[in-house]
VONU-22132 format. One record per residue (C-alpha): residue number from 1; y, z, x. Coordinates in nm, 3 decimals. Each point is the difference from the previous one (the first is absolute). Layout:
<r mise="NUM" py="Y" pz="Z" px="X"/>
...
***
This chain:
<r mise="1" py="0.000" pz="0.000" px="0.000"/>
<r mise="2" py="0.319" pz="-0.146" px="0.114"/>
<r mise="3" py="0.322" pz="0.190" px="-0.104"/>
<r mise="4" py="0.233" pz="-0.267" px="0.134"/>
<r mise="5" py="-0.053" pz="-0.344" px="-0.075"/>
<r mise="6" py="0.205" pz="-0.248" px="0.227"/>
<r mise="7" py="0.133" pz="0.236" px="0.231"/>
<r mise="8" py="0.235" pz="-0.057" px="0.259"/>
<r mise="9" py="-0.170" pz="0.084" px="0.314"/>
<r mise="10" py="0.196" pz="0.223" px="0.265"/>
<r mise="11" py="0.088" pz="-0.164" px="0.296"/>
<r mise="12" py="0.219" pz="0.045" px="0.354"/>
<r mise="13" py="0.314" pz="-0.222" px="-0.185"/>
<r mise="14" py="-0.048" pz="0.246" px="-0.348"/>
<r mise="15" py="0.026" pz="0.331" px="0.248"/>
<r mise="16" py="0.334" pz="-0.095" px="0.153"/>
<r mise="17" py="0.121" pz="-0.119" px="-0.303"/>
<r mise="18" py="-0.054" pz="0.391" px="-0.161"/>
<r mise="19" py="0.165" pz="0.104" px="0.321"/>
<r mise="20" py="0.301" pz="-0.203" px="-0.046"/>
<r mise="21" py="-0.017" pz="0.087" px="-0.394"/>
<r mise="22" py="-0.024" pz="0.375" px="0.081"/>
<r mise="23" py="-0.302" pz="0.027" px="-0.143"/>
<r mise="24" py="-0.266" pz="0.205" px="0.147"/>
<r mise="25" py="-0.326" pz="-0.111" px="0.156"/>
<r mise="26" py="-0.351" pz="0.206" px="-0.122"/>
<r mise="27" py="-0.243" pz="0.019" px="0.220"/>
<r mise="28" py="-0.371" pz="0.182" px="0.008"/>
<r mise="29" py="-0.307" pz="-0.039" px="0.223"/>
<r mise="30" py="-0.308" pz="-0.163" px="-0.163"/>
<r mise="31" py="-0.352" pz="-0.032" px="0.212"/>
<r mise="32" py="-0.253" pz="-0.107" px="-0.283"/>
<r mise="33" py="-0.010" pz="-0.196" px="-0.324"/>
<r mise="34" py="-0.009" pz="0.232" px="-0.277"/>
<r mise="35" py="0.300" pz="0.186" px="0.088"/>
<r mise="36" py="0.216" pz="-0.286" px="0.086"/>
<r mise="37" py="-0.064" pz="-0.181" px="-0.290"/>
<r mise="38" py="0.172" pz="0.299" px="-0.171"/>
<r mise="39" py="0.247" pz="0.046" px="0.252"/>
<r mise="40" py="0.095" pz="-0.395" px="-0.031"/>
<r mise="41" py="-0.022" pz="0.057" px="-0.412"/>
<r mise="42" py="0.219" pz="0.257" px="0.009"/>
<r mise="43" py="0.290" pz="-0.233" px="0.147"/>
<r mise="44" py="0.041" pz="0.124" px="0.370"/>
<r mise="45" py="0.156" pz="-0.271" px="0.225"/>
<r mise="46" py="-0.195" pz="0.032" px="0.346"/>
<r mise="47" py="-0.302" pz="0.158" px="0.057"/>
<r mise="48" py="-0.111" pz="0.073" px="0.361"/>
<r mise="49" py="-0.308" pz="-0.027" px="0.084"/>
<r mise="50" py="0.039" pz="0.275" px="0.289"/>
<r mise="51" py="-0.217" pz="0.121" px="0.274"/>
<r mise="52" py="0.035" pz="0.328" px="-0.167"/>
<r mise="53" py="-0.345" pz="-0.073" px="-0.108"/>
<r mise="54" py="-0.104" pz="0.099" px="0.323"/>
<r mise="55" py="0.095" pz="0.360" px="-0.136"/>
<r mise="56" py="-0.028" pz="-0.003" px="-0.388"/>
<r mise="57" py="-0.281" pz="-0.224" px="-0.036"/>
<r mise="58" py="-0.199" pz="0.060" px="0.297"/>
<r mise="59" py="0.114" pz="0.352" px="0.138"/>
<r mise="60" py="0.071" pz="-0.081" px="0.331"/>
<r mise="61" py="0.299" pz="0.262" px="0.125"/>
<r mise="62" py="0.215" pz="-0.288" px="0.120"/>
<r mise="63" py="0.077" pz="-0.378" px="-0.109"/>
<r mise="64" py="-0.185" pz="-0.079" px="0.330"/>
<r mise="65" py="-0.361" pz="-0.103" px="0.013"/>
<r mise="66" py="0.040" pz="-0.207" px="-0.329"/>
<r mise="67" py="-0.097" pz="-0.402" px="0.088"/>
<r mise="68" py="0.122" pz="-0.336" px="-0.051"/>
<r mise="69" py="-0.281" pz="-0.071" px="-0.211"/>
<r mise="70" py="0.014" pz="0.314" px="-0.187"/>
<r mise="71" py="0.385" pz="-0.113" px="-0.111"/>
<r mise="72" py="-0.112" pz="-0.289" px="-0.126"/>
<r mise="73" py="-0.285" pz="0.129" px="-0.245"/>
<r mise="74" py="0.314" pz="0.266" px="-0.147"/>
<r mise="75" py="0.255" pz="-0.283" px="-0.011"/>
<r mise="76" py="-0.256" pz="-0.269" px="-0.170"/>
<r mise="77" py="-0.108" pz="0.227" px="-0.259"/>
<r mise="78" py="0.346" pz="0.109" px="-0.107"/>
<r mise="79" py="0.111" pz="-0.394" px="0.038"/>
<r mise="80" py="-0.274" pz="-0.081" px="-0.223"/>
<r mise="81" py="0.173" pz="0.286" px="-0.240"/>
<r mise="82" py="0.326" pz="-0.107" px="-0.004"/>
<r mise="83" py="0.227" pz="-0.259" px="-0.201"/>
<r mise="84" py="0.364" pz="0.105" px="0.084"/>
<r mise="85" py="0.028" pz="0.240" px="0.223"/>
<r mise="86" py="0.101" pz="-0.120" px="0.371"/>
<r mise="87" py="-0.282" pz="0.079" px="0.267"/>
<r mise="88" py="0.072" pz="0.145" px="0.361"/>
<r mise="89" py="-0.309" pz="0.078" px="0.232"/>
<r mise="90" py="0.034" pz="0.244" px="0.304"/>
<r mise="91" py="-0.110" pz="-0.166" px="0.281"/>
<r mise="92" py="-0.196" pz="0.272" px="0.193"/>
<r mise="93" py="0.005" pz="0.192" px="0.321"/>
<r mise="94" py="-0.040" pz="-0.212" px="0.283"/>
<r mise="95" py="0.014" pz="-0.363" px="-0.209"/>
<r mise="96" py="0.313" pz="-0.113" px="0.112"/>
<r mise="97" py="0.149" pz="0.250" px="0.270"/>
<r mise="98" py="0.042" pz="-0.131" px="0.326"/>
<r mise="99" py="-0.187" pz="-0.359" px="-0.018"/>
<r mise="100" py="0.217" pz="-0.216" px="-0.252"/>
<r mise="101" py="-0.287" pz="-0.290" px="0.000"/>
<r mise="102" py="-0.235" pz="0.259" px="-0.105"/>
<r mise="103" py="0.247" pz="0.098" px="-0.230"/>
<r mise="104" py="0.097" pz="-0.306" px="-0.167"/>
<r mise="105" py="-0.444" pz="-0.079" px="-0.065"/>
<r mise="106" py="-0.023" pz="0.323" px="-0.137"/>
<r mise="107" py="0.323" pz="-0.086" px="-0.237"/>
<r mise="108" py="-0.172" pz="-0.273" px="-0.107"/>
<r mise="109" py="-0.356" pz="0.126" px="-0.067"/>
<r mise="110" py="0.188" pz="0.244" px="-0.266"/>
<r mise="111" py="0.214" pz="-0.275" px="-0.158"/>
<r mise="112" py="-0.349" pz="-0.229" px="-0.004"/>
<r mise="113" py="-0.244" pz="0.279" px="-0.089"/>
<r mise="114" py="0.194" pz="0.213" px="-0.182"/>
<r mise="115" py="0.231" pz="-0.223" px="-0.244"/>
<r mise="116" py="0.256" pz="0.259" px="0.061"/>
<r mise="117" py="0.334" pz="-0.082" px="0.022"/>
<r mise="118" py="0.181" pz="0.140" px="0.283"/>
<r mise="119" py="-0.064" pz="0.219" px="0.302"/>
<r mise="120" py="0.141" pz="0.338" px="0.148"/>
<r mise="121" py="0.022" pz="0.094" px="0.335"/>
<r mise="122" py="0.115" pz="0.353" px="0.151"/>
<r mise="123" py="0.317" pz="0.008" px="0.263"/>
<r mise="124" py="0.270" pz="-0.197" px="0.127"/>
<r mise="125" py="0.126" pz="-0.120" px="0.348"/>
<r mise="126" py="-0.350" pz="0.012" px="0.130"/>
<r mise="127" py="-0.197" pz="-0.181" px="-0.272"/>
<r mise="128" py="0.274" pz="-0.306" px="0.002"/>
<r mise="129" py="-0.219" pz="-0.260" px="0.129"/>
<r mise="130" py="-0.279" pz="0.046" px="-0.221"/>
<r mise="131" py="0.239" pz="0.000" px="-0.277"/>
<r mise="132" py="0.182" pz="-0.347" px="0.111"/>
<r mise="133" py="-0.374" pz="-0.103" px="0.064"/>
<r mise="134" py="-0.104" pz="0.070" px="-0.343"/>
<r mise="135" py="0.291" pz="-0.104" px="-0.209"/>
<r mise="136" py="0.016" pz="-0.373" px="0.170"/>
<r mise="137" py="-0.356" pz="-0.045" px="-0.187"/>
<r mise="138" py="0.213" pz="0.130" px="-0.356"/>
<r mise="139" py="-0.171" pz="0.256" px="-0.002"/>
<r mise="140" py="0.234" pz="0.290" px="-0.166"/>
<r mise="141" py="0.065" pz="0.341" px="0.217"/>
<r mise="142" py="0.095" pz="0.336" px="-0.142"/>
<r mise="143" py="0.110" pz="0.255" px="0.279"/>
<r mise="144" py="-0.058" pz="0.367" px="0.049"/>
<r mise="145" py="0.191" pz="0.203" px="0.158"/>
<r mise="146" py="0.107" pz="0.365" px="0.028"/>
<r mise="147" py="-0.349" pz="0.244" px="-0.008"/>
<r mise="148" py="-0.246" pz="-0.292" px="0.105"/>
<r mise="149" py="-0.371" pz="0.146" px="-0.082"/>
<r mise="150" py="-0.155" pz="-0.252" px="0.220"/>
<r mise="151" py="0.218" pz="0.263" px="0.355"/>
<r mise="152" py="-0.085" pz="0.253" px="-0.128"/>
<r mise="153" py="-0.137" pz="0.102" px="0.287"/>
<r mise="154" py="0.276" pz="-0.081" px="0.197"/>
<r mise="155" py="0.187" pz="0.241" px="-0.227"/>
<r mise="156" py="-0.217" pz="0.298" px="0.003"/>
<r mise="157" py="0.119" pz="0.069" px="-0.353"/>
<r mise="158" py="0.078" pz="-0.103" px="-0.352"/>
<r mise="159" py="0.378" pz="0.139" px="-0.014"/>
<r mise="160" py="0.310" pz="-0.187" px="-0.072"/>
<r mise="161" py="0.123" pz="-0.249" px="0.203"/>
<r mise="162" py="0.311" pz="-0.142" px="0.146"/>
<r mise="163" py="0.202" pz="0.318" px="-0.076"/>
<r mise="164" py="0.152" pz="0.001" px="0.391"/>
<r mise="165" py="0.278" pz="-0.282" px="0.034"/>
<r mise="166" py="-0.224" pz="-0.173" px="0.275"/>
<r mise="167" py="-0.304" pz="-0.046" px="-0.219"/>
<r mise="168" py="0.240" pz="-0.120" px="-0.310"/>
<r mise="169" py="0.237" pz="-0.268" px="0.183"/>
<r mise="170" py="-0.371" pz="-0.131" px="0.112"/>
<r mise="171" py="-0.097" pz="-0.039" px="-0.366"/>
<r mise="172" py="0.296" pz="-0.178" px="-0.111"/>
<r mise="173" py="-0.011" pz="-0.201" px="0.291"/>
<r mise="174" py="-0.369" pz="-0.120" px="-0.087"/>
<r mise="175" py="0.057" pz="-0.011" px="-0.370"/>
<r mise="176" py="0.247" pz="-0.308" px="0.091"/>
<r mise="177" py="-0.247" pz="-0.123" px="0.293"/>
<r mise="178" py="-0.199" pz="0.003" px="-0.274"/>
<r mise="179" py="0.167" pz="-0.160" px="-0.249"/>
<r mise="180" py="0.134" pz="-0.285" px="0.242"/>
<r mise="181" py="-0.352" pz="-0.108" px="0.075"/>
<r mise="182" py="-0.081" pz="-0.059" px="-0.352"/>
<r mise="183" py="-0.159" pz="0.280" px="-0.159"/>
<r mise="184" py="0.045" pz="0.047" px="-0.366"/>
<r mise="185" py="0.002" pz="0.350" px="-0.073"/>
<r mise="186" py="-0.032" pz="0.331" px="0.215"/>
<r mise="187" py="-0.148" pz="0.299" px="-0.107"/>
<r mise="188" py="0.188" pz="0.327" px="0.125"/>
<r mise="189" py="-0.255" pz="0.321" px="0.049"/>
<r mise="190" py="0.137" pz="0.326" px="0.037"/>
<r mise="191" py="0.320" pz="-0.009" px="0.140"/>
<r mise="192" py="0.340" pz="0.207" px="-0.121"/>
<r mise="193" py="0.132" pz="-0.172" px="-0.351"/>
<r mise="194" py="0.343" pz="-0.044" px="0.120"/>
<r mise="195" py="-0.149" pz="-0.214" px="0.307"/>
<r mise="196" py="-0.204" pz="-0.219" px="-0.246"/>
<r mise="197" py="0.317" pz="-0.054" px="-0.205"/>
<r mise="198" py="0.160" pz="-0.137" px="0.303"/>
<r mise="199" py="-0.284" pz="-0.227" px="0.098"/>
<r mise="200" py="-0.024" pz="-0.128" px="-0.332"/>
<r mise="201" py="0.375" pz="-0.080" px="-0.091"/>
<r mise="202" py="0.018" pz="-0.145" px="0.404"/>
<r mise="203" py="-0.294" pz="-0.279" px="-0.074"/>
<r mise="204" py="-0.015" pz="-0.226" px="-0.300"/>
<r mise="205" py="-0.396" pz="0.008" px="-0.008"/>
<r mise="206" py="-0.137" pz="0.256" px="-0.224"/>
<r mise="207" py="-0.093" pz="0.361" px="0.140"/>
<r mise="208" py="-0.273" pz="0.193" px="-0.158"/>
<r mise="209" py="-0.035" pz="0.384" px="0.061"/>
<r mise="210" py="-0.244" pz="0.239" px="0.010"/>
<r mise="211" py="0.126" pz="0.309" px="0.107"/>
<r mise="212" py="0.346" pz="-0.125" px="0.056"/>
<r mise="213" py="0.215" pz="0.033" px="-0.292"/>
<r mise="214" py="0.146" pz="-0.141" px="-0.309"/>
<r mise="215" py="0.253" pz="-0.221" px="0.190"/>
<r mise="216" py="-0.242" pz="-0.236" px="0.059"/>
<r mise="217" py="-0.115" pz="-0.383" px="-0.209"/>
<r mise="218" py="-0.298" pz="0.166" px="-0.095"/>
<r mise="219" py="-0.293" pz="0.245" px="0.043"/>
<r mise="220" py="-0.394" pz="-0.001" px="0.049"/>
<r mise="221" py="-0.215" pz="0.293" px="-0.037"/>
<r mise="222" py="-0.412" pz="0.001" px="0.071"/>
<r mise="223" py="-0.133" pz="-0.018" px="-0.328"/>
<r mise="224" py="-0.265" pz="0.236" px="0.067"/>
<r mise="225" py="0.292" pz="0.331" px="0.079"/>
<r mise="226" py="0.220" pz="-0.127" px="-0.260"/>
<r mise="227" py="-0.341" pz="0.100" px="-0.326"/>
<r mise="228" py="-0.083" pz="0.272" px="0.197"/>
<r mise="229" py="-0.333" pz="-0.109" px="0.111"/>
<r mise="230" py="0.073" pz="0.065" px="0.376"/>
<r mise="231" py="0.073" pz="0.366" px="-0.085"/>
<r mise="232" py="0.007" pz="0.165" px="0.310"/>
<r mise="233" py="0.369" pz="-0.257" px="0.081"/>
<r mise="234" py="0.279" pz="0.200" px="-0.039"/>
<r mise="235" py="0.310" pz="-0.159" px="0.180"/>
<r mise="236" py="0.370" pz="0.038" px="-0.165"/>
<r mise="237" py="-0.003" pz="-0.367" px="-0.040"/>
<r mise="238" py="-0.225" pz="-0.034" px="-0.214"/>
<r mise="239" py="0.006" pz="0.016" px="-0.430"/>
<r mise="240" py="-0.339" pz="0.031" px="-0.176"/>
<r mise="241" py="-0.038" pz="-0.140" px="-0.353"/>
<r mise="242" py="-0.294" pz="0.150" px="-0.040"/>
<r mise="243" py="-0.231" pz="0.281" px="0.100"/>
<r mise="244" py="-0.327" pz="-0.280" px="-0.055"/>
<r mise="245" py="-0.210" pz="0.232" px="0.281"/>
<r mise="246" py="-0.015" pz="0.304" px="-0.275"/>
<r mise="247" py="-0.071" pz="-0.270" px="-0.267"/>
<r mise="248" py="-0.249" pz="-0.204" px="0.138"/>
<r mise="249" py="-0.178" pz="0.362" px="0.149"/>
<r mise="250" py="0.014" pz="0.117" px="-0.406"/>
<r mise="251" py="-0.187" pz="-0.330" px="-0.090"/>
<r mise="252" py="-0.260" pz="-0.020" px="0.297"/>
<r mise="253" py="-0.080" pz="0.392" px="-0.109"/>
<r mise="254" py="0.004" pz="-0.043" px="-0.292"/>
<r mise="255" py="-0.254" pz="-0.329" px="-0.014"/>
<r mise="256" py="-0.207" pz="0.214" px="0.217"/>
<r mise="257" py="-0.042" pz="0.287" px="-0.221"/>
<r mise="258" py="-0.085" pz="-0.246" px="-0.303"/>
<r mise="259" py="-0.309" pz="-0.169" px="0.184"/>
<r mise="260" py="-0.121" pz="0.356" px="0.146"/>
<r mise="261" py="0.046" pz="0.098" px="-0.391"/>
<r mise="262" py="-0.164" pz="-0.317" px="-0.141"/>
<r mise="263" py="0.309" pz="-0.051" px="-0.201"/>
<r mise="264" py="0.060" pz="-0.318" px="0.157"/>
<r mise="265" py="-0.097" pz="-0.260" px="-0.094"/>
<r mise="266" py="0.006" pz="0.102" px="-0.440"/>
<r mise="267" py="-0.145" pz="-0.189" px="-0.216"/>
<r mise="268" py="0.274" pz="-0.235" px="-0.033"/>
<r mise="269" py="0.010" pz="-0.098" px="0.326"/>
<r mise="270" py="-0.385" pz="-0.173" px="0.034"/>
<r mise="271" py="-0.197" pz="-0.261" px="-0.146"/>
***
């Protein structure tokens, strides 16, 4: 069941039109079919396809050790959920830093395997030539900058960034890198509002925060915090909708007691 017939799909052209309309940009993570096709139903305009997985969907601690390949079987089953929304892939630990030949095949295998629609890449200065690389085969980029998951163990730690004057004339200065070599939109992660505000009114491509703000084009949240199935998450940044952990806990418990009881299945419910 289709709720909207015809739509008009969400592209790159649509999201800096909202940003020169002042309208904002909604953005969620999706890794599997079922809940994007909600997700996409329910009107949202990009849906990232992120390596959060890695965490949420396959409890690593980090973004790290999830693959390539492992991208593409999240972003083809949410592609193959999806009629509007516009969708970005994470390109993975070690896919594209450092060799940008290596980068731009790996780019490609996504875009090919995936159906999706764009990629995103984490950092600035340093990631340039994979960047160039990739967008000469029109292949859309979305940059990340600010808390980058991928360092984090160059980091050491989760905590804000960019707060010291050094770190934040470094971010601006690679928001515009960024934006001169072609990417389309840059997500912002954890990093002071007021310093978002000032990226975002500085570059005319849209900035999405997490963590940074309401200054910003737009926002994305992991869809998985935001219902309150990751319950342990706690970070200021974050709004649940829902508390879905205690609700789905209440069903599973209570299914269970029904077959221990023999209540389940009534005679209704065989044939």
């Amino acid at each position: 069941m289709s709720v909207h017939n015809n739509v008009k799909r969400v592209t790159t052209h649509v999201l800096y039109e909202m940003k020169e309309n002042g309208e904002k940009i909604s953005m969620l993570t999706g890794y599997d079919y079922s809940m994007a096709r909600i997700i996409d139903t329910a009107g949202i305009d990009v849906i990232l396809v992120g390596d959060s997985a890695s965490n949420v969907m396959a409890g690593h601690e980090t973004t790290l050790p999830i693959t390539l390949d492992q991208m593409i079987y999240h972003a083809s089953s949410v592609v193959r959920a999806v009629e509007r929304a516009l969708v970005v892939v994470d390109m993975p630990f070690g896919s594209y830093q450092g060799n940008s030949k290596e980068a731009l095949s790996n780019a490609i295998r996504i875009m090919k395997e995936s159906g999706g629609h764009a990629v995103k890449m984490e950092g600035g200065q340093e990631i340039l030539e994979s960047i160039s690389r990739i967008l000469t085969a029109g292949i859309p980029v979305m940059g990340h900058l600010g808390l980058t998951p991928q360092s984090i163990y160059k980091f050491g730690t989760y905590v804000v960034r960019a707060k010291e004057q050094e770190e934040a004339d470094r971010l601006i200065e690679d928001a515009k890198a960024l934006e001169e070599a072609g990417c389309f939109a840059i997500v912002l992660e954890k990093i002071p509002a007021d310093l978002a505000t000032k990226v975002a009114k500085e570059v005319s491509i849209p900035i999405i925060g997490i963590g940074a703000g309401g200054g910003v084009d737009g926002q994305v949240l992991v869809v998985h915090d935001m219902l309150g199935i990751n319950n342990e998450f706690k970070p200021r940044f974050l709004r649940k909708y829902h508390n879905l952990f205690e609700e789905m806990l209440g069903s599973f418990q209570r299914y269970i007691e029904d077959v221990r009881s023999g209540d389940f299945p009534n005679d209704q419910e065989q044939y």
